[in-house]
N, C-alpha and C positions, 0 to 999 in steps of 0.2 A: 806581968807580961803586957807587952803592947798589944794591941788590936789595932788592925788597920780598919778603919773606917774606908767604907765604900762612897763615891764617888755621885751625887745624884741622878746625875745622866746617864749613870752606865749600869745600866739592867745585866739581868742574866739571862743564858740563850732560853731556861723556859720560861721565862717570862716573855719573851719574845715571840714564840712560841704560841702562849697562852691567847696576847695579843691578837697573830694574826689568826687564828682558829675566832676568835667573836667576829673580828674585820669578814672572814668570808661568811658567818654565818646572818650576821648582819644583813650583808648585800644579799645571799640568797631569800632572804625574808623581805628585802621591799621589791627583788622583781618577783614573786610570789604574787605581792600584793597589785604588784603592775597587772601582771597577767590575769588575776582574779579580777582587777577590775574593768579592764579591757572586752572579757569574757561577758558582764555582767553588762556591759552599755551595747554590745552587739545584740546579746538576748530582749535589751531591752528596745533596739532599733528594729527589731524581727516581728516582735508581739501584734507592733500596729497590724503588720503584713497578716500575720495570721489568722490576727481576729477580724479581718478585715474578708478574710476565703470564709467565715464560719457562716452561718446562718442569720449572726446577727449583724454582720459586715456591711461596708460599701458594695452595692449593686454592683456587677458585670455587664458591661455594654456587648450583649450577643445580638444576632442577626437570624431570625427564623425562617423556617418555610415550613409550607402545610405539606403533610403529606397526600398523596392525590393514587386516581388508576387512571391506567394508561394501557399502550403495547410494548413492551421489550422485546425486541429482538435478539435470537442468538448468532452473534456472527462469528464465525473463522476469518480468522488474518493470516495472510501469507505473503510471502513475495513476490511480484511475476516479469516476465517480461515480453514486451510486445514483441508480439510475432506477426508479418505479413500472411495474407492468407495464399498469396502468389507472389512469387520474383524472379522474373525474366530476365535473362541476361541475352542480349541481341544480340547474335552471331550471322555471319557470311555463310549461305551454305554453296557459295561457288566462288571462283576466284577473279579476281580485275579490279579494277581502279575506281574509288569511290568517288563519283562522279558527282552527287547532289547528295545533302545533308537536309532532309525538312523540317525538324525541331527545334528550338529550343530549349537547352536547359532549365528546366524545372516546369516545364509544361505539361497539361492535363491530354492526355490520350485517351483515345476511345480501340476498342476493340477492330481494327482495318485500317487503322491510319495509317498513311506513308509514314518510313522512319528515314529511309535513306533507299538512292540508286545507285547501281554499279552499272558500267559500263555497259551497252546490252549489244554493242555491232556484233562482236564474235560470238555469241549467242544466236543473233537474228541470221548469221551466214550458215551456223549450223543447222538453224531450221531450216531455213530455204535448199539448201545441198541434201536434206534427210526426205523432204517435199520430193523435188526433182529425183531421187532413186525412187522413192516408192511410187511416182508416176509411171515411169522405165518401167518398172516388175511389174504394175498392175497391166501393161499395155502388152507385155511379155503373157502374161497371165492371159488376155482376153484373147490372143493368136493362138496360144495352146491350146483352151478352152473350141475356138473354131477347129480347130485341125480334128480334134475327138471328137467334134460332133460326125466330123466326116468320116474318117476311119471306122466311125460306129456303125455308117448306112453301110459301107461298102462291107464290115467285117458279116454286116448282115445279109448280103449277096453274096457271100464266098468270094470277094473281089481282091482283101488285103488277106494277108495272114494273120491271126491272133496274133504270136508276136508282136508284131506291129502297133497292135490296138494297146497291147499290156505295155509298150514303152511310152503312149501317148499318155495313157494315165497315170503315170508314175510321173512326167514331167508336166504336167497340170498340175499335179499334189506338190511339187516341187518349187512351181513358182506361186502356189499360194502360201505357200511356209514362209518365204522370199519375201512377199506384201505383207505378210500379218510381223515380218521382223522390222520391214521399212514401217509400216506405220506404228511399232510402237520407237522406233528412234525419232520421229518426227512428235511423238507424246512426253517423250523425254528430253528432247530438244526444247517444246514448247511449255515443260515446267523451268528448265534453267530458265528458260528468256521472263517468267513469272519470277524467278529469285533474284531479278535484276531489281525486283520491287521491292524493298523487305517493307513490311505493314507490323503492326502492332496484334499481337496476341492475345492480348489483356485491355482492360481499363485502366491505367493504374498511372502515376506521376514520373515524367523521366529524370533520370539523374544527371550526374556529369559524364560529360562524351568522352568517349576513351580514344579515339581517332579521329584525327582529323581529315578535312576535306583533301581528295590528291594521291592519298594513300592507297598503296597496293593491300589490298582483304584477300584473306583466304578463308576456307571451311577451318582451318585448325587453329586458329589463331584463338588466343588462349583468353585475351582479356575480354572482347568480344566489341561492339560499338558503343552501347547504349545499355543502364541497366531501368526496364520497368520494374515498380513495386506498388501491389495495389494495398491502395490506402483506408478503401470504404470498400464492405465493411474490414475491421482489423482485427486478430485476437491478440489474447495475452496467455502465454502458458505459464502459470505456477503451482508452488507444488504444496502436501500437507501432509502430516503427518499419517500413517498408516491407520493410527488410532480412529481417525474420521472417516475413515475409507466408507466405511458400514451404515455411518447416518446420511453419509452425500446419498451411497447408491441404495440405500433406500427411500429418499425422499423421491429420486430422479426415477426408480422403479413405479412409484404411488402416480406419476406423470405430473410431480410438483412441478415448476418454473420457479431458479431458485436465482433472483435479483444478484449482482456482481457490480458491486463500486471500486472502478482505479484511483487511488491519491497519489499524490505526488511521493517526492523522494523523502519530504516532513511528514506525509501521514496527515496534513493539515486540508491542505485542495484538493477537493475531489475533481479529476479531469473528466472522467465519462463514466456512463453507466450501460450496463450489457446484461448479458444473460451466461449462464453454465452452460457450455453443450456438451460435453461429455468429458472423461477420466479416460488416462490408458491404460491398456490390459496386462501388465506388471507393474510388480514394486519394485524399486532401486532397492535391491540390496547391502545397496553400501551406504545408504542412509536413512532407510526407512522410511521413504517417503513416495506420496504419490503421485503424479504428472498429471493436472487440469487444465484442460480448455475453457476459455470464455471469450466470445463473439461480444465484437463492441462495432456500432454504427461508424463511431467516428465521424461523421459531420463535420466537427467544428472543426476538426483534423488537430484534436490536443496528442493525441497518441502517434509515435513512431517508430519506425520497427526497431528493435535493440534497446529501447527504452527501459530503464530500471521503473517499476512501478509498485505499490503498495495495495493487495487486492484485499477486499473483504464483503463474505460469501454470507450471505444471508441466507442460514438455513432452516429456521423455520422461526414462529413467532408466539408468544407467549401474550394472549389479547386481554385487555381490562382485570393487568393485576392490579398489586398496592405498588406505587413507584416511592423512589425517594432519593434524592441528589446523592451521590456518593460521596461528597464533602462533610456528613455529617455524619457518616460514617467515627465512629471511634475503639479503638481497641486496649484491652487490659485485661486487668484479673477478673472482670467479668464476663469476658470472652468476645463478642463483638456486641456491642450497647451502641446507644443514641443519649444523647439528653434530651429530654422529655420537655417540655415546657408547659408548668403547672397553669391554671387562673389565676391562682395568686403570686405570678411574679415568681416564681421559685422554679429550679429544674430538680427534673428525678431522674435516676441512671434507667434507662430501659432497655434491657439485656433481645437483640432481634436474632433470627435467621434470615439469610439473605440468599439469593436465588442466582439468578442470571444478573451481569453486569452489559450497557449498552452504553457506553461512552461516558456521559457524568450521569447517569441514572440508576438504578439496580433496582433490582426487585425484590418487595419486601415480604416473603413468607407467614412470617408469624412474629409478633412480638409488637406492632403497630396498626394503627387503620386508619382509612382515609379521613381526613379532618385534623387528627393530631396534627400538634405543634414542634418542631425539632429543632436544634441549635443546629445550624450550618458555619456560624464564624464565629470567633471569640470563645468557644469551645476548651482553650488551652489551661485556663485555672481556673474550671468550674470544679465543680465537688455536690455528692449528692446533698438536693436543700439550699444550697446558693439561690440568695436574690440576685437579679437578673434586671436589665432593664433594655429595651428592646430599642434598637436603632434602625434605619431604612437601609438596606442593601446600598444605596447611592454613597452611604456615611465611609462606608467598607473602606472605599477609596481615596476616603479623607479622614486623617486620623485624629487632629485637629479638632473636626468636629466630634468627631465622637466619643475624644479624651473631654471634650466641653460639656457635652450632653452628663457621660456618668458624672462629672463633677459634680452638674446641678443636680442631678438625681441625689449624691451624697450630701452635699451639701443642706438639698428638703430636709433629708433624714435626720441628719445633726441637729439643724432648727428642730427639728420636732423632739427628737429624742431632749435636747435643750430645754424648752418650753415644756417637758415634763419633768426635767429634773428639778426647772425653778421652782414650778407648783408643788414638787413635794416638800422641798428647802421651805419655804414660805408657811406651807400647813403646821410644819416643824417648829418654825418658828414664833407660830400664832399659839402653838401647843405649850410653847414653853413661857409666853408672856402670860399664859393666862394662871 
């Protein structure tokens, strides 16, 4: 029988097959090896890093501060806004044509100053016509007054009739009611002709004028001329939580003086400084909060009524605790700590309690004392036992320098660590010529 002979290029499909199962197992065994080796030069670019955080490492350039005693204060922060203590709005309390204007826009007023006059002729005619009757009745008056004296002699001779004397006395009584009504129209006559004046009420700065010169005023007229607001002194009312209610009105009971600083809208410029005067006698219920007064000089005139301001209430003070910058503050698994800064260059975790906070300062309870040394910058990859090497707070803000300083500090180290590793190589060496 024949046999056909196969063909050398023409495989069969499992050989085919066979082929490509090695072809992929192949390729997954050199990226294997890729990936193992890639893995292997990362761990080994990491090591430096690592043992560089250990104890035997390159120093860390930190920045210390001593711990010290001081005073802390506890303050309440709140919101407030300046409130005048007085604001006058200048009104007509009679009607005519405003004749003279004496102010100034944005001028200083004293309490009696002219503000403006109104017309005063029909005023001054009404006095004089109110004058002129109550002269009439009083003259009226003084004829009756003669007639009853007479009536009286004669009623006293049996001359007139009672009658007679009883109608004299009734018309005396008559025209004295008569003067006592003329002199008070001539009282009230001579306050209108006074409201031709209008004077100033207050101390206080004027605003912008609401009317001008020419214009017919009335008592009703709603915007009014001129508004005063006095400036000195000013308060601020803000408010606090219901929680504090208890320590303000107890300190304010004990007759504390409890200091009040306004800042600006950043909480940064303190504008003025005042005093507490009192809380008012509810809470908001619809926010829990309480409504305080504080009386500020204002001199300098940095405060204005309606002004958004940032108040904080000094309420009482914590004197010659342990202080300590609140940037050295650090938090973790040992709950609030410090790094410590050893004699020899090294820091330790020191686990503190902390007290009252007073802007970058806080008060340190338990866990530190005054003298200690504490890391306040470069804090971020210490570890307990890290060498440290200490740079000037000036360095802070130049990194530059302070990336130069730990250099050379590593650098010492190297040479030195170097310098013993020659002389042990060398003893080694001398051990094994001999």
């Amino acid at each position: 029988m024949d046999q056909q002979l196969k063909h050398p290029s023409i495989s069969s499909p499992e050989e085919t097959k066979r082929s490509s199962r090695g072809k992929v197992i192949l390729t997954t065994f050199i990226i294997l090896l890729l990936l193992a080796g890639i893995v292997w030069w990362t761990r080994q670019q990491s090591a430096p890093q690592q043992a560089g955080a250990g104890r035997n490492g390159a120093p860390m350039s930190i920045v210390p501060e001593t711990v010290g005693k001081g005073d802390i204060g506890i303050n309440l922060n709140a919101l407030g806004t300046v409130t005048s203590l007085a604001t006058v709005t200048i009104k007509s309390q009679i009607s005519g044509y405003l004749q003279n204007i004496d102010f100034k826009e944005g001028d200083e007023v004293k309490k009696g100053d002219l503000i403006a006059e109104i017309d005063p002729r029909p005023y001054q005619a009404t006095l004089a016509q109110a004058k002129g009757q109550l002269a009439r009745d009083e003259a009226q008056l003084k004829g009756a007054q003669v007639d009853l004296t007479r009536y009286q002699n004669l009623a006293a001779q049996n001359a007139v009739p009672h009658q007679q004397l009883d109608t004299q006395i009734a018309l005396v009584g008559q025209y004295q009611g008569t003067v006592e009504a003329d002199r008070a129209s001539v009282q009230s006559a001579e306050v209108n002709l006074q409201y031709c004046h209008i004077v100033s009420p207050i101390n206080g700065r004027v605003g912008l004028r609401q009317v001008d010169l020419g214009n017919y005023v009335t008592a009703g007229d709603a915007t009014g001329l001129v508004v005063i607001t006095q400036l000195e002194p000013i308060s601020v009312l803000f408010t606090l939580p219901e929680d504090n209610l208890q320590a303000v009105a107890k300190r304010l009971r004990e007759g504390a003086v409890l200091p009040t600083a306004a800042y600006d809208r950043s909480g940064t410029n303190k504008l003025a400084s005042g005093l507490l005067q009192t809380f008012d006698s509810q809470i908001d219920q619809t926010t829990g909060t309480i409504k305080l007064r504080a009386q500020f000089d204002n001199q300098p005139r940095t405060l204005y009524p309606n002004q958004f301001v940032n108040i904080r209430l000094l309420l009482d003070t914590h004197k010659d605790v342990t202080t300590m910058s609140t940037a050295g503050i650090q938090r973790g698994v040992p709950g609030t700590f410090v790094y410590l800064v050893n004699a020899d260059s090294t820091v330790s975790v020191r686990p503190v309690k902390l007290g009252v906070t007073d802007g970058d300062r806080v008060e340190v309870i338990s866990g530190l004392s005054p003298g200690d040394r504490i890391v306040i910058d470069g804090a971020d990859k210490l570890r307990e036992g890290a060498k440290v090497v200490v740079r000037n707070p000036a360095d802070a803000a130049n990194p530059a320098a302070a990336a130069k300083g730990a250099s050379s500090a590593a650098a010492k180290e190297g040479a030195a660590d170097s310098k013993a590793g020659g002389g042990k190589r060398k003893r080694s060496e001398d051990g094994q010529k001999q």
